[in-house]
N, C-alpha and C positions, 0 to 999 in steps of 0.2 A: 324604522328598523324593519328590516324581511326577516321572516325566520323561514329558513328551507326545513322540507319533510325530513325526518330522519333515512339515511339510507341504510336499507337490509344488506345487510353481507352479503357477497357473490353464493351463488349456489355452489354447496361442498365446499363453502369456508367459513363456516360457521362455529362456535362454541358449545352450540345448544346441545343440552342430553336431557332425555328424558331417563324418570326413578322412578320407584314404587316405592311410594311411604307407608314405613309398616306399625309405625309405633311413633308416640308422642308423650315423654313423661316429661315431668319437673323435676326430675331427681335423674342423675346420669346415670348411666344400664353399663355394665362391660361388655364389651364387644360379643366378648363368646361366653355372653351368657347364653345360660338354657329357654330362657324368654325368644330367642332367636331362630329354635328349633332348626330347621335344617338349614338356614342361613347364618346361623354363629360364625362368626370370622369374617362375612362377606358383606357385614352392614357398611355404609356411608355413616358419620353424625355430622347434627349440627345445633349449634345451641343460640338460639336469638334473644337470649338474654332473659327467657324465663321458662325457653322449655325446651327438652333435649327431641330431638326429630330422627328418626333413624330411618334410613332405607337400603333398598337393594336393586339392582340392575342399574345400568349407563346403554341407554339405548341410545344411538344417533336420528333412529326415524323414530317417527309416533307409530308406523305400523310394528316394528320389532317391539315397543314399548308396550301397544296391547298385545300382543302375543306373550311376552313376560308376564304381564299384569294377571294375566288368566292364569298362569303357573302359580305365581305369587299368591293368590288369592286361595291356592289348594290349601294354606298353611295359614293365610291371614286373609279371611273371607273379609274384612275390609278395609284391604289395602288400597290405595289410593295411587292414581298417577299425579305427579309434580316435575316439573322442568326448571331448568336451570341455563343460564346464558353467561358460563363461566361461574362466576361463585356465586351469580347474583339470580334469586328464583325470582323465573317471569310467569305468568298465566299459559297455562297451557297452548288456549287458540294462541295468541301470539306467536310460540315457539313454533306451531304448527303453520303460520305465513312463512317462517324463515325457511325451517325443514323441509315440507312440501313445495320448495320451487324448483 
């Protein structure tokens, strides 16, 4: 049995977005709560089964994504980058072969 490499989507057809992760509890947050500060309303969730993950910004490059990230961080000095490949989060480098070609 062969197994072929996986192939990357054409460039600019891809799924990938990059986020800033600002927050991680075990208990759910509402959206526009005050914990959100000047992002109330404009959070992402998600809950993997034992912890709620909230974020902000859908960047298509990693460079818009750190240019957010640096904004982000005026409000949540340690907000994190995370990416995703439609619903499913991959590792950054990775997203970063697909986006960068």
């Amino acid at each position: 049995i062969r197994s072929e490499p996986p192939t990357l989507p054409q460039a600019g057809s891809h799924n990938v977005v990059y986020r800033e992760q600002i927050r991680s509890w075990t208990k759910r947050s509402a959206q526009k709560s005050s914990e959100f500060k000047a992002y109330r309303g404009q959070t992402h969730e998600r809950n993997d089964g034992t912890r709620y993950r909230y974020y902000v910004g859908e960047c298509r490059t990693y460079a818009a994504a750190i240019e957010t990230l640096a904004k982000v961080r005026e409000t949540f000095p340690d907000a994190f980058l995370v990416s995703f490949n439609g619903d499913i989060q991959i590792p950054v480098p990775d997203a970063r072969k697909i986006t960068e070609r």
